[in-house]
C-alpha positions in Angstrom: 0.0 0.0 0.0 1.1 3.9 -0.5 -0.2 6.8 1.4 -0.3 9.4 -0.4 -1.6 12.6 0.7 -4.5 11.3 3.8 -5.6 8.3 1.6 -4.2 5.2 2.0 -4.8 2.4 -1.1 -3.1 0.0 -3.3 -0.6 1.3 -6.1 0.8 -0.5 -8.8 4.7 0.2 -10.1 3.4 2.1 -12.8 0.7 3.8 -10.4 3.5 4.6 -8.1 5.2 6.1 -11.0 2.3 8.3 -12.3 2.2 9.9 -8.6 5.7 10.9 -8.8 5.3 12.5 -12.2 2.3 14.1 -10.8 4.1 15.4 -7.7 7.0 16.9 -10.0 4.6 18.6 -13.0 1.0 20.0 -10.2 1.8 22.9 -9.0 0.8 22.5 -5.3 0.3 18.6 -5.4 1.2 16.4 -2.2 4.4 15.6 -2.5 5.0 13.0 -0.1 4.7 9.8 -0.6 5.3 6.4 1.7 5.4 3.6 -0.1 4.9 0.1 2.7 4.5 -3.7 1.7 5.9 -7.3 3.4 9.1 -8.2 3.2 9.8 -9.8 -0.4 7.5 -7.9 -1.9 9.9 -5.7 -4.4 10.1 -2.7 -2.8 13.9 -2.6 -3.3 13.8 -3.4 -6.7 11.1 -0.9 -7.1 13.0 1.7 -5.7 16.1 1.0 -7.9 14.1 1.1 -11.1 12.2 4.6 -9.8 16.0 5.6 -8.9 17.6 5.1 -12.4 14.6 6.2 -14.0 14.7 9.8 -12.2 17.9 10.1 -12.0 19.6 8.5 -14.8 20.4 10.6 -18.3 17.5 10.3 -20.6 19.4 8.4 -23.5 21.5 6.2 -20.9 20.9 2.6 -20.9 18.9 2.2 -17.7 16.4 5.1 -18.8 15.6 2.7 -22.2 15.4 0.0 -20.5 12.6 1.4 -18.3 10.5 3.0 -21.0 10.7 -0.1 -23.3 8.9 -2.5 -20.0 7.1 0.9 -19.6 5.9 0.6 -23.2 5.2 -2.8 -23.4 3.1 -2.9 -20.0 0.7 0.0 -21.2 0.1 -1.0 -24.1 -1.1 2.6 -25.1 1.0 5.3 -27.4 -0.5 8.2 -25.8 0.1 7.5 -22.0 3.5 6.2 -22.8 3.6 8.9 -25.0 3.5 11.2 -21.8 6.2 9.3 -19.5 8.5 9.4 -22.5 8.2 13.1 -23.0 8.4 14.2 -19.0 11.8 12.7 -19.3 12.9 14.0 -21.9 11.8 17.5 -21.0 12.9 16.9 -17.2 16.0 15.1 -17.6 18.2 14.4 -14.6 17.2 14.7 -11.1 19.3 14.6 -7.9 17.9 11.3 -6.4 19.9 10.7 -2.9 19.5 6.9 -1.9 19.5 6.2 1.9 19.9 2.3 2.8 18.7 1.6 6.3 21.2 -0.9 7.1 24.1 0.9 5.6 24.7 3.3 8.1 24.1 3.7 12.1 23.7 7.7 11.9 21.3 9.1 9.9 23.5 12.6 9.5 26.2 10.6 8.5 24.3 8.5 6.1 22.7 11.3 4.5 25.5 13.4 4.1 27.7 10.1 2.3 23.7 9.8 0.4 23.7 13.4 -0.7 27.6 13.3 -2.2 27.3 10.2 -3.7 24.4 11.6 -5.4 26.2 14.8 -6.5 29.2 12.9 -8.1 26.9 11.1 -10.6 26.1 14.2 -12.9 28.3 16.2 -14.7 26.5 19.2 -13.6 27.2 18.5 -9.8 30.0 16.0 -9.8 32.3 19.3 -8.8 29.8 20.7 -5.6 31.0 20.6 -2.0 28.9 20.1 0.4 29.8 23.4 3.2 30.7 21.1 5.9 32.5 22.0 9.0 34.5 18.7 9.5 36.7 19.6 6.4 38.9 22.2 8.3 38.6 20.2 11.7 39.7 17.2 10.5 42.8 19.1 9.3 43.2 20.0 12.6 43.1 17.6 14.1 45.7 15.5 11.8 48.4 18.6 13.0 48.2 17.9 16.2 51.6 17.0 18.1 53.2 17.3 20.8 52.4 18.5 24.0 48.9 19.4 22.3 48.5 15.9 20.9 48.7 14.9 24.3 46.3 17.2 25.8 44.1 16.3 22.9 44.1 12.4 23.5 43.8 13.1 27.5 40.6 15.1 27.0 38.9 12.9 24.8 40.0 9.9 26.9 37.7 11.2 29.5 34.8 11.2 26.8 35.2 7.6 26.3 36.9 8.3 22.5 40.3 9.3 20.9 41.3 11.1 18.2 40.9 8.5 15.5 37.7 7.3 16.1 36.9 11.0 16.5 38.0 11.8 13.0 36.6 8.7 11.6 33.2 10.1 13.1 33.2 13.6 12.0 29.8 13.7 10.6 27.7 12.3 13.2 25.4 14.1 15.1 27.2 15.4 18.5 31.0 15.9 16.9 30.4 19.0 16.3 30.3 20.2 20.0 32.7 17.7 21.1 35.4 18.7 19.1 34.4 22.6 19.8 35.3 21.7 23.5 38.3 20.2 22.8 40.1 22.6 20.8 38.5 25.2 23.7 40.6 22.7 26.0 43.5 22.6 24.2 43.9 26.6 22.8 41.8 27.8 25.6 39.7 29.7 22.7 36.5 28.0 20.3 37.5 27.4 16.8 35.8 28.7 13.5 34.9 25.7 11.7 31.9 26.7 10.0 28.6 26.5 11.9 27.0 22.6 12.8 24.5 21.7 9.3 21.6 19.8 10.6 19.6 17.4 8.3 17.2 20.1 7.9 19.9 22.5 6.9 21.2 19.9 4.3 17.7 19.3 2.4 17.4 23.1 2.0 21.1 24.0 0.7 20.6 20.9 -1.9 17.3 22.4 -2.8 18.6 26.0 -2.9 22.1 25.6 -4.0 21.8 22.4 -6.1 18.2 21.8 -7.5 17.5 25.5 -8.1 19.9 26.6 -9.9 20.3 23.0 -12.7 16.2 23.3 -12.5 
């Protein structure tokens, strides 16, 4: 079953489909949609096909492949007519892929989601995301010394060290922990860039990255 919108019913793939093209081209339509069925049922496969599909160029292999079962499923010019045409006149979208069990932080997984999304089109493949672990991570790797020291007894007493730190940059609550420590270690907070939430994320890729490639 899908929800979509306050109703709840039974979609097909190529229902499931229409919805989506119908959230992209209304002005003002629902634009969420939760698709839920039993394990086994295809949702993974579904969502690969909707992936490529979206997101894919409109002559590459995986977009052909799609309209030609598209085709041969509707058995009608027109309304294959109309899939065929969206795609053509939307080409690429940024479609960022979030597997459940591939990550235990969803910050961190969106944020390796989001880039891994942004290298697959020419357009984007060059964007940085404006992250503040970039210049802490830095850092961090010039620490020595006496400050090295300071560093690793600090974060000793926070159950951690400075490479599992650095190897867990992007998850939620490294951002303050690291502000502390270089305020332990310099006696002064660093400038780093301000924390990005999730929320903050969505809206620069919307902004910054949808926008402007619309």
């Amino acid at each position: 079953p899908a929800t979509y919108g306050a109703q709840q019913r039974i979609l097909s793939a190529r229902d499931v489909l229409e919805q989506l093209k119908t959230v992209l081209t209304v002005e003002r339509a629902e634009n969420r949609i939760v698709l839920t069925a039993n394990y086994g049922h295809g949702k993974s496969h579904l969502a690969l096909v909707l992936a490529n599909f979206f997101g894919r160029p409109c002559d590459s292999l995986e977009v052909k492949s799609v309209l030609d079962r598209l085709e041969q499923a509707l058995n009608n010019p027109a309304q294959f007519a109309s899939y065929r045409d969206f795609k053509q006149s939307r080409g690429e979208f940024l479609v960022v892929r979030l597997q459940g069990d591939a990550f235990s932080d969803l910050q961190e997984g969106f944020i390796s989601a989001l880039e891994q999304a942004l290298r697959e089109h020419d357009a984007t493949r060059n964007i940085e995301i404006p992250l503040w672990d970039g210049p802490a991570k830095k850092w961090l790797n010039d620490l020595s010394g006496a400050r090295r020291q300071a560093a690793e007894a600090f974060l000793a007493t926070q159950k951690t060290d400075l490479s599992l730190l650095m190897a867990s940059l992007r998850r939620q609550g490294a951002y303050e922990l690291v502000r502390e420590l270089v305020k332990h270690v310099t006696g002064m907070y660093p400038d780093f860039g301000r924390e990005i939430s999730l929320e903050d994320l969505v809206i620069w890729a919307v902004d910054q990255v949808c926008v402007p490639y619309k």
